[in-house]
N, C-alpha and C positions, 0 to 999 in steps of 0.2 A: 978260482977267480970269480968275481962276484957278475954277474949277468949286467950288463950298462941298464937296463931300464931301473933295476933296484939300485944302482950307484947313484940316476939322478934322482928318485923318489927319497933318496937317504938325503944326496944335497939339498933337496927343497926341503923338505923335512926340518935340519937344521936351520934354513934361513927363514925358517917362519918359526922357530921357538927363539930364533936371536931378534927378531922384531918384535915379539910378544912378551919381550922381557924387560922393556921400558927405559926413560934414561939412563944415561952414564949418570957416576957421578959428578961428570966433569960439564955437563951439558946441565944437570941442575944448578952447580953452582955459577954459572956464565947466566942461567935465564935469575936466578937470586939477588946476580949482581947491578943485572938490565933493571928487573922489576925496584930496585933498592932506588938506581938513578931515576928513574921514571918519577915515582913517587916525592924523592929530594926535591926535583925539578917543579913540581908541582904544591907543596907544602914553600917554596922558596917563594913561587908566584904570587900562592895566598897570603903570606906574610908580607910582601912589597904592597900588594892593594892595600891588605889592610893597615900597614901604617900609612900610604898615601891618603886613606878614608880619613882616618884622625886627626893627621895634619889636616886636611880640608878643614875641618868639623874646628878643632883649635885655632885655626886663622880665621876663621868667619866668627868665632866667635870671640875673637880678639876683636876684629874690626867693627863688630854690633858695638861691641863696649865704647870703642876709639868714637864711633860717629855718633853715636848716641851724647855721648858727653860733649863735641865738638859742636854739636847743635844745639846745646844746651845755652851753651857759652854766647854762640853766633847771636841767639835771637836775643838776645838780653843784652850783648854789646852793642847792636842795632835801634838800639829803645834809648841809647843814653842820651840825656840833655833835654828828653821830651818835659814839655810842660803846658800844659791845660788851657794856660792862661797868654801862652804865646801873642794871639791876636788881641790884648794890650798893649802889646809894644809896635804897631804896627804904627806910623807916622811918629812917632813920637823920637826919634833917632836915639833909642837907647835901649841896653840890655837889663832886663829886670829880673830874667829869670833866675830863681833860688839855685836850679838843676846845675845852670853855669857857671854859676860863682866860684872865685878861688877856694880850694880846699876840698869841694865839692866836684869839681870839674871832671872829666875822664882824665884818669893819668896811668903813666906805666910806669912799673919802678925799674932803677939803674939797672938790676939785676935783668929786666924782660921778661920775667916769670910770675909778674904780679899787674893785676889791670884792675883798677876802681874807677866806680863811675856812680850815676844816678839819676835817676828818672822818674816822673811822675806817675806812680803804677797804681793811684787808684783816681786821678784824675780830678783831682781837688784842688788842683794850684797850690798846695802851700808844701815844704818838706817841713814835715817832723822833726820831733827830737830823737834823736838815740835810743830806743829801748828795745827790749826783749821783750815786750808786750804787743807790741804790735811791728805790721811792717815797718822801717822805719824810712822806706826806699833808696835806701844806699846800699848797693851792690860789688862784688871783689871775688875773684877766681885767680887762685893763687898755684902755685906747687909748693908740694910740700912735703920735703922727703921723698919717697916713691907715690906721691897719693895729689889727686889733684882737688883742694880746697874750695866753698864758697862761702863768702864772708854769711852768717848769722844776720836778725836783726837784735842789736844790742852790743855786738860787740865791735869793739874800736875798728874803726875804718882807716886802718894800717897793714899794708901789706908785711910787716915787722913782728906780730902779735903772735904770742904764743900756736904751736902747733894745735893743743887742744882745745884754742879759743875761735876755731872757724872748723867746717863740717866737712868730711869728704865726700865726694859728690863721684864716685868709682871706689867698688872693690876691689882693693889691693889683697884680696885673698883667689880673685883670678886674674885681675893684671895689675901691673907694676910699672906707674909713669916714669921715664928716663928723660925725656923731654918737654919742656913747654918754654913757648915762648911767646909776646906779644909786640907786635911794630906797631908801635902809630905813629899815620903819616897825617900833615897837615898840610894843607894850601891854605891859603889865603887869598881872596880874588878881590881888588878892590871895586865897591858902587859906589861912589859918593865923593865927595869933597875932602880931604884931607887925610886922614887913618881909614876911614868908614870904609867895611866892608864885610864879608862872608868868611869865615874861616871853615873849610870843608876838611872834615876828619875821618880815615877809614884806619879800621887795624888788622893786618896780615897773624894769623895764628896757625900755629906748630906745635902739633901734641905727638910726640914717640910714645909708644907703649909695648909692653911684652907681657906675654904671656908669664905668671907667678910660677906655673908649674914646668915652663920649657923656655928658656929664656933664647932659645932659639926663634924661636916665632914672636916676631916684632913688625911693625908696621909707623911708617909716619902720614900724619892726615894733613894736608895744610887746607887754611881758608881766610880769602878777601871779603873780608865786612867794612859795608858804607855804612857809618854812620847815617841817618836818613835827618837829623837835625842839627843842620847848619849853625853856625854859631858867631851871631854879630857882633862887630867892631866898631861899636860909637865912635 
């Protein structure tokens, strides 16, 4: 029989070669499976930011587009009717100006996706003729197709006219117009004796657009434009 002190020197013995013998295999593959989730979980995180990043970056750069053209529009619908020569017509109880006249006037077509107008934009008093040579101050922002248009100088002041006869003013190779639309509203305020009076005109505008590449990412801009000249009723 073996003496007890060399029975426990044998027991310790083996239970320091069985801890110096490293994991199970079953304790590797439980830490393989932790380490795999861990990893998932974090590859899962960076992929959520980073398409939340892109989306960011694609809607802002949607909405530069949208307002940038939105302003474009505003400050030029806000000009219409001006004319140089206005303070001629001051006592005289009548309308003279060229800007206001029929056919000239601000108008919006049946459709609401087409607005013409005109203004005195080099301050001369007089409108021109039609050409492609020079400005000719008749202005038109139309849709068209997915593409939102500004009328040329020279070409016909019809919101009807060929797509390739007015310019795109947005690239529709990063967004793509689904919406435009224009309201004009009028009052009239009588001053005067009989008809005589003010006609005050603003127009309400509605641009949709989306992104070319992710038609997902869409936004709409609206905006209240005063006309800032009034328009008398002899």
């Amino acid at each position: 029989m073996l003496n007890w002190h060399k029975w426990v020197y044998r027991m310790l013995t083996v239970n320091k070669l069985k801890k110096s013998a490293g994991f199970t295999l079953i304790e590797l593959m439980i830490a393989l499976v932790i380490n795999t989730l861990l990893i998932s979980g974090l590859v899962a995180v960076f992929v959520a930011n980073l398409n939340h990043y892109n989306k960011v970056i694609s809607t802002n750069r949607l909405n530069q587009q949208l307002e940038a053209t939105l302003e474009l529009i505003a400050n030029d619908i806000r000009r219409a009717g001006y004319w140089a020569n206005a303070k001629n017509d001051v006592g005289t109880h009548q309308n003279n100006n060229p800007f206001m006249a029929s056919g000239v006037d601000v108008t919006v077509n049946g459709s609401n996706n087409c607005i013409l107008f005109a203004y005195d934009h080099d301050n001369n008093g007089a409108l021109p003729a039609i050409s492609s040579s020079y400005d000719d101050e008749r202005y038109g922002y139309r849709l068209s197709g997915e593409a939102i248009q500004a009328r040329p100088p020279g070409s016909a002041y019809d919101c009807n006219v060929a797509a390739t006869a007015w310019e795109n003013v947005i690239d529709t190779n990063l967004v793509r117009i689904t919406g435009l639309t224009f309201t004009l509203t009028q009052q009239t305020v009588t001053t005067g004796p009989g008809t005589k009076g003010l006609t005050m005109r603003s127009v309400d505008v509605s641009i949709t657009g989306q992104l070319t590449d992710d038609a997902t990412i869409t936004n709409t801009l609206t905006q209240h434009i005063r006309i800032r000249n009034d328009k008398f009723i002899p």
